[in-house]
N, C-alpha and C positions, 0 to 999 in steps of 0.2 A: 609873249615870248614862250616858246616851247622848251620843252623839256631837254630835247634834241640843239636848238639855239645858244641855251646855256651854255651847255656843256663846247660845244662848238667854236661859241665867245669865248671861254674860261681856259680853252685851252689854245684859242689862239694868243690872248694876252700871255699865255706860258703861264699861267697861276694853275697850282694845285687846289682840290677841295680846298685844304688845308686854309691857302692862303688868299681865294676867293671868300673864303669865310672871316678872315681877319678884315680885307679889305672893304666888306661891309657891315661888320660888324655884328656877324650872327657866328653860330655855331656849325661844326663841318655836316655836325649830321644834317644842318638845316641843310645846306646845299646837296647833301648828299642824296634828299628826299626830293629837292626841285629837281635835281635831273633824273628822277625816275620816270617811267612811262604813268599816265594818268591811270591805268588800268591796275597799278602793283601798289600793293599795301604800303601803305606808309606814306605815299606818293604827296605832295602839297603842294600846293599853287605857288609860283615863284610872285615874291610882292614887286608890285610896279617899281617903285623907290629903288628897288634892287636892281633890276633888268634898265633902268633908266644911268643908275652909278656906271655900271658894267659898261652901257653903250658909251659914255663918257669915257670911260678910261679906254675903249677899244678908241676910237676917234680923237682924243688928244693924250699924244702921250705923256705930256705933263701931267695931267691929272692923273695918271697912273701911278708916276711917278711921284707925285706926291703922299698921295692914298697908300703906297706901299709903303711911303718910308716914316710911317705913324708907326709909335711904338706900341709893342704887342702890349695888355694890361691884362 
């Protein structure tokens, strides 16, 4: 998954950084570095385990639905 993908996914589910980061359970910066261009500093490989959640909750939307309605901690 590209950089460009992510962000693509992330915002067709209508999630923000913000809440793409909740729903897998990392940090906004983290998402905020996987959708950088591979070329820009800071830039970081998006983990498979992530890009494979994301394609689940694009493709059923219960598991969206679920995954979002975990409470924040």
């Amino acid at each position: 998954m590209t950089p460009q993908d992510l962000r693509a996914l992330r915002q067709r589910l209508g999630l923000s950084q913000a809440a793409a980061a909740h729903l897998c359970g990392v940090s906004k910066r983290a998402v905020t570095s996987w959708e950088q261009p591979p070329e820009h500093d800071g830039a970081r490989t998006i983990p498979e385990p992530v890009a494979r959640l994301l394609r689940l909750a694009d493709t059923f939307p219960h598991v969206r639905a679920y995954l979002t309605s975990l409470p924040v901690q």
